[in-house]
C-alpha positions in Angstrom: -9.5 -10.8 11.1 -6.2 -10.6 12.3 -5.8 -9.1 15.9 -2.7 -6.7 15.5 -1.5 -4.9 19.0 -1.9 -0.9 18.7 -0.6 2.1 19.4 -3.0 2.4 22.4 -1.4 -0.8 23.7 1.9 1.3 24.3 3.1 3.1 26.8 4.7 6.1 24.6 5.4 9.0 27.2 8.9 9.9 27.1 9.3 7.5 24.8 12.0 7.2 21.3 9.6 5.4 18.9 10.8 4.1 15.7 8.0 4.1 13.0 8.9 2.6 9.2 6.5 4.2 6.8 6.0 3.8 3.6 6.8 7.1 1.3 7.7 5.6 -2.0 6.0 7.9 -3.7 6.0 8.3 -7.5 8.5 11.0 -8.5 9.5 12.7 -12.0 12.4 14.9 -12.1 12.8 15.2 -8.5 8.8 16.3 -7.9 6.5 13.9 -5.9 3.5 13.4 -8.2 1.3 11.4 -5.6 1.8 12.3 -1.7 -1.7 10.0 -0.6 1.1 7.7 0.9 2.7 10.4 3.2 -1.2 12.2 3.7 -2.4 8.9 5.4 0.8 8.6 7.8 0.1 11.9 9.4 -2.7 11.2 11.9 -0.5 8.4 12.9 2.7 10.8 13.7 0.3 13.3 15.3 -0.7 10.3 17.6 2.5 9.2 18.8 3.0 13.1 19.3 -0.1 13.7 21.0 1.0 10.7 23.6 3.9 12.1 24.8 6.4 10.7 22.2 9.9 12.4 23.0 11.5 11.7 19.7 10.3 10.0 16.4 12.7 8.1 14.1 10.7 7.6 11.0 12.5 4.8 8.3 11.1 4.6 4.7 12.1 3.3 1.4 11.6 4.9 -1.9 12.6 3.0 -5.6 15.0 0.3 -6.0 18.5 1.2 -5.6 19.3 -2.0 -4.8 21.8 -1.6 -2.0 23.4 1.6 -3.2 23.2 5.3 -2.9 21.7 7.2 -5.5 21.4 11.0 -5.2 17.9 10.6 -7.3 16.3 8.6 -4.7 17.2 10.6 -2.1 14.0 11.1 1.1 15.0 14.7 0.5 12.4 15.9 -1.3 9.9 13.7 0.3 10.9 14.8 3.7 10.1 18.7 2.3 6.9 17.8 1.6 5.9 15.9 5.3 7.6 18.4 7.2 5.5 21.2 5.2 2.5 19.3 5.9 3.0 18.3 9.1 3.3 22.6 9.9 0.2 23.3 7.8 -2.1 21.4 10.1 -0.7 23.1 13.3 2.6 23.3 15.3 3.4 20.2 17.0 6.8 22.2 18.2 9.5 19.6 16.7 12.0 19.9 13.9 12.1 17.6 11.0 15.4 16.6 10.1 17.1 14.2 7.5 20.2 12.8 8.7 22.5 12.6 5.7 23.5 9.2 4.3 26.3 7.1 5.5 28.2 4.1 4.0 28.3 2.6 7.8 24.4 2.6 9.1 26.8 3.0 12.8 27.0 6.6 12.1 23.2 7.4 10.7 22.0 5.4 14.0 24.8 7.6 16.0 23.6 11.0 15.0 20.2 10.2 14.9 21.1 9.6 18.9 22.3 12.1 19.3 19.1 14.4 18.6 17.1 14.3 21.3 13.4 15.5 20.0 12.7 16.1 16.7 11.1 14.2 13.9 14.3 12.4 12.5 14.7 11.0 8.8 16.8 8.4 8.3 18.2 8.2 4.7 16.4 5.4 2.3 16.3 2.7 4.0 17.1 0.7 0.6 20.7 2.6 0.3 21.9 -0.5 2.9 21.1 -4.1 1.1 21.4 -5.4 4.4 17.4 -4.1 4.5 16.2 -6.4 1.6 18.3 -9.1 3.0 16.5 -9.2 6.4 20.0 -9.2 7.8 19.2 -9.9 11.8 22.3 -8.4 12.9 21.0 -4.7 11.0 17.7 -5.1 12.0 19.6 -5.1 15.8 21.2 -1.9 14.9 18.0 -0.4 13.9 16.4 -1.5 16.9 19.0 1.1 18.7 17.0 3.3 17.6 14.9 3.6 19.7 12.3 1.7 22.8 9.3 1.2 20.8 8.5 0.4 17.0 5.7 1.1 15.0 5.0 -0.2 11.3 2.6 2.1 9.4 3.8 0.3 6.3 1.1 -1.5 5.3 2.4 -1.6 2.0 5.6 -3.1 2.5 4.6 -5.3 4.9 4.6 -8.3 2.4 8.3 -7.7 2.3 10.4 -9.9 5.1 13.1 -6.9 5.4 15.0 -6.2 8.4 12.8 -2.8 9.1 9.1 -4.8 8.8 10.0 -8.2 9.8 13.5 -7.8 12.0 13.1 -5.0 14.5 10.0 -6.4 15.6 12.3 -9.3 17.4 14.2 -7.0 19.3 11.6 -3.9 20.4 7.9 -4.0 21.7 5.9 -3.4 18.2 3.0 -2.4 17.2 0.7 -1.5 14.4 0.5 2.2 13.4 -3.4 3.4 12.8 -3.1 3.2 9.0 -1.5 -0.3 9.2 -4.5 -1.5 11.7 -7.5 0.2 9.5 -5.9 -1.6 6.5 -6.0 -5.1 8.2 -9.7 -4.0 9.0 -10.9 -2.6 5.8 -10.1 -5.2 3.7 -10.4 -7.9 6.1 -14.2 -6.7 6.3 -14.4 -6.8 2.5 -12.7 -9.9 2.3 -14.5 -11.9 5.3 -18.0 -10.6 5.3 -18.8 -8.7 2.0 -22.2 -7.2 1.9 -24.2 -9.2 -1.0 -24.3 -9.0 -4.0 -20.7 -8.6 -3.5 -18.6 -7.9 -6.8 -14.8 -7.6 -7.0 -12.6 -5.9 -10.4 -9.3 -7.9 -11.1 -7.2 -6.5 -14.1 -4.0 -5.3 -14.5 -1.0 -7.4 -15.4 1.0 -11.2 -14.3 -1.8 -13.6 -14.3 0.5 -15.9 -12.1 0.4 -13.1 -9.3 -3.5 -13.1 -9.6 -4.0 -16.1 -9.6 -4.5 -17.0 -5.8 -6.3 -13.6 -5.2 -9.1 -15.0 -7.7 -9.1 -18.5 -6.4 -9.8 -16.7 -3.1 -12.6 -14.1 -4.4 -14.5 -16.6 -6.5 -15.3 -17.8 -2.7 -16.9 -15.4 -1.8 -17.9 -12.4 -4.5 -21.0 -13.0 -6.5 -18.9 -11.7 -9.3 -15.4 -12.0 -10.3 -14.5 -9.3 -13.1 -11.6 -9.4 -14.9 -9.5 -7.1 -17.4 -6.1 -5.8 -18.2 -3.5 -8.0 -19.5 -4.7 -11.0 -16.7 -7.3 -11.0 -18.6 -6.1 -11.7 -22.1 -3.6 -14.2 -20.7 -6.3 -16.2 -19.2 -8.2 -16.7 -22.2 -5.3 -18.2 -23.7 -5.0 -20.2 -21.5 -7.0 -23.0 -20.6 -6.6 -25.3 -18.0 -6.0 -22.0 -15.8 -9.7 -21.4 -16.7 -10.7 -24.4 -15.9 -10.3 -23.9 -12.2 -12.5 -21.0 -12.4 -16.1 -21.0 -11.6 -17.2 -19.8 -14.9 -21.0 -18.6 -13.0 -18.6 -16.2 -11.0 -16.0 -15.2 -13.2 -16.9 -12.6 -15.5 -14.2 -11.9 -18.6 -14.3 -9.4 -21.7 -16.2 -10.4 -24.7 -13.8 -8.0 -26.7 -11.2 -5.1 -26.4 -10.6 -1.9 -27.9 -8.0 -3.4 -30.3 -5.8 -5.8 -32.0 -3.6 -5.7 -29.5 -5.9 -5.9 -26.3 -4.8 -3.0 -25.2 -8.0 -2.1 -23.4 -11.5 -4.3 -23.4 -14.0 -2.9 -25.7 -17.1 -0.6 -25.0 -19.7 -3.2 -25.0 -17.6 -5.3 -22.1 -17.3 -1.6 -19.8 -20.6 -1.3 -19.8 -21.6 -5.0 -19.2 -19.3 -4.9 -16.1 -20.4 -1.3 -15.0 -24.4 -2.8 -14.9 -22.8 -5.4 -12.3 -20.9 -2.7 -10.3 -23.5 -0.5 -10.3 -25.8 -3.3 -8.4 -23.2 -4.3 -5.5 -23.6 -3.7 -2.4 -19.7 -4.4 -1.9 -17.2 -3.8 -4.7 -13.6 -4.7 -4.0 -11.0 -3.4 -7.2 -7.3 -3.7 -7.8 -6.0 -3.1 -11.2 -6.6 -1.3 -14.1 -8.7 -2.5 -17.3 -6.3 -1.6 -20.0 -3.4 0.6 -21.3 -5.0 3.6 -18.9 -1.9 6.0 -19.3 -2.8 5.9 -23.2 -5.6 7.2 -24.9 -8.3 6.1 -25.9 -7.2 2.8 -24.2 -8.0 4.6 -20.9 -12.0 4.1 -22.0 -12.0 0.9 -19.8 -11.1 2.3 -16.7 -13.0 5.7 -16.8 -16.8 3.4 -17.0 -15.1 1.2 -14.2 -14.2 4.2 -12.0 -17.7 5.8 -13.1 -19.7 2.4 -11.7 -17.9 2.1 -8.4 -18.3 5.8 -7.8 -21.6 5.5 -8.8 -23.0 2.5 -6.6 -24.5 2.8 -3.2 -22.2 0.0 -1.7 -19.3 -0.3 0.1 -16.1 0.8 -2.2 -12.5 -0.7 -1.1 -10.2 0.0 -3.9 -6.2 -0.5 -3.7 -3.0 -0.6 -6.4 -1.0 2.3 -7.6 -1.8 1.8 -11.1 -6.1 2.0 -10.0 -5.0 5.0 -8.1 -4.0 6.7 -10.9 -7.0 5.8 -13.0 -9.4 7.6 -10.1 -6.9 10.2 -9.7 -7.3 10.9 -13.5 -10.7 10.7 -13.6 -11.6 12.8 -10.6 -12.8 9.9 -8.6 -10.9 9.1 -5.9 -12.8 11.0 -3.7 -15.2 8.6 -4.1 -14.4 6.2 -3.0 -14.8 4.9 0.6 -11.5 2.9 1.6 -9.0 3.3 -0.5 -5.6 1.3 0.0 -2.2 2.4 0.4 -0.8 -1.4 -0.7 -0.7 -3.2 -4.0 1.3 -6.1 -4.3 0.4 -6.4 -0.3 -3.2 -5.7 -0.7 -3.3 -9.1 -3.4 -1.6 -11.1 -0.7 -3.3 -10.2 1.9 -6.9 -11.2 -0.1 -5.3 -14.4 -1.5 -4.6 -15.4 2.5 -1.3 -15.4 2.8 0.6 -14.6 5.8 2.4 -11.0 5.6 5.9 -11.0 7.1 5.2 -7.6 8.6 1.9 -8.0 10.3 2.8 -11.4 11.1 5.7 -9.4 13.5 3.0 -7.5 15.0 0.2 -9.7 15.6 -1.6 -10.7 19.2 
């Protein structure tokens, strides 16, 4: 398990602590439709309060806007939402305040100086493509933030972007408590699954999944797949070939001509070997979830792993939304704020941002 140095490692008093989040939340016509990302941050802001934390700059991203301002992916609404949430659970007697965006990050880091303690928004982070770039000489600005950093972005922390991987150079860092119970969770999963330990793959490019099942056929009992990763492996052979076929567990149908979804009698083959685990690890949906009746798949999936008495670590937006639709997520026991960084993570590879932050 990788040994990440913590908040509690810090001396915070008096401090200005920078902490990059991750609140790239899915949004239709300006609403947020999921806030779980912002809900888990919390307890981490309410930490750095609690510890005597003078000012908190707090850097997210949210879309793609590829190095360019778009009104429609403004933090604004996002911002409403934390700052509401943050009051609801008691007065921690700051302001929350979203410094408008500017062309030159000089000024943004200038007035965000100039406030002197408040919970301070900068503008998406992504507006500047100096972030996706890792430009060091940004990062450097960024790091005049503030005396301290924090990433709580476990999410993004398989991007090498000047906010996860560049301030850490310049600033004491440290993992946020979100970011260090991620590492944990699924590092337990991962290193010392309870047996018989079963893991759910599906979802969609079987090149990206790939290494995460080379890596679980180690050591899960049973590898079940679905989704489009699925269907692609069948059809292809010699990636098949360097599967255990005793581990890995595929469809023996789907729902239609167009394997949208795998058929009834493969949902309830893989819910019996759910239902038996004592650890079930799943990432990625079974089918076309979003469209009926090709959400069938995923419902008995999310039914099983509700249903067993083992330990549940789940993670991926699209899996979110399938427990989120069925009622489920509640669930669950761990579930993940990371997707694409969740898969890494299991497949072994080294993450850019907890690789910044490690012991």
């Amino acid at each position: 398990m990788e040994k990440l140095k913590t908040p509690g490692d810090a001396d915070l008093s008096q401090k200005n602590v920078i902490l990059r989040v991750d609140f790239n939340c899915p949004m239709e016509n300006g609403e947020l439709l999921d806030t779980f990302r912002i809900d888990r941050t919390i307890p981490t802001v309410k930490y750095l309060i609690e510890k005597g934390a003078r000012k908190i700059v707090i850097i997210s991203h949210l879309g793609r806007p590829d190095g360019k301002y778009f009104k429609d992916l403004s933090l604004r609404n996002v911002v409403r939402y934390f700052s509401d949430a943050i009051k609801k659970d008691g007065s921690l007697g700051l302001d929350v305040v979203l410094l408008p965006y500017e062309e030159d990050i000089k000024k943004s880091i200038a007035a965000a100086n100039e406030k002197t303690r408040d919970i301070v928004f900068l503008e998406n982070i992504r507006f500047w493509k100096e972030e996706e770039e890792g430009d060091d000489a940004f990062a450097a600005e960024l790091a005049g933030l503030g005396e301290v950093y924090i990433n709580d972005a476990f999410s993004a922390c398989h991007r090498a972007h000047a906010s996860i991987s560049g301030i850490p150079k310049k600033l004491p860092s440290f993992a946020g408590l979100l970011l260090a119970e991620e590492v944990r969770r699924i590092s337990e999963a991962i290193e010392n699954p309870e047996k018989p330990a079963v893991a759910v793959v599906g979802g969609a490019k079987l090149e990206t999944k790939m290494p995460v099942l080379k890596e679980l056929v180690k050591r899960y009992d049973k590898v079940l797949v679905g989704g489009l990763i699925a269907v692609e492996l069948q059809a292809d052979p010699q990636a098949l070939a360097e599967l255990p076929t005793n581990i890995i567990v595929l469809p023996t149908g789907y729902a239609d001509n167009q394997k949208r979804d795998i058929d009834k009698q493969t949902a309830e083959i893989f819910a019996d070997i759910i239902k038996g685990a004592k650890t079930v690890l799943w990432n990625g949906p079974m089918g076309k979830f979003e469209e009926r009746p090709f959400d069938y798949g995923g419902r008995v999936i999310a039914e099983a792993v509700a249903q067993t008495n083992g330990v549940t670590v789940v993670g991926g937006g699209e899996t979110i939304e399938v427990l989120n639709r069925c009622g489920l997520f509640d669930k669950m026991d761990f579930v993940s704020t990371g997707g694409g960084a969740m898969l890494e993570f299991i497949a072994g590879e080294k993450l850019p941002g907890i690789e910044a932050i490690k012991i």
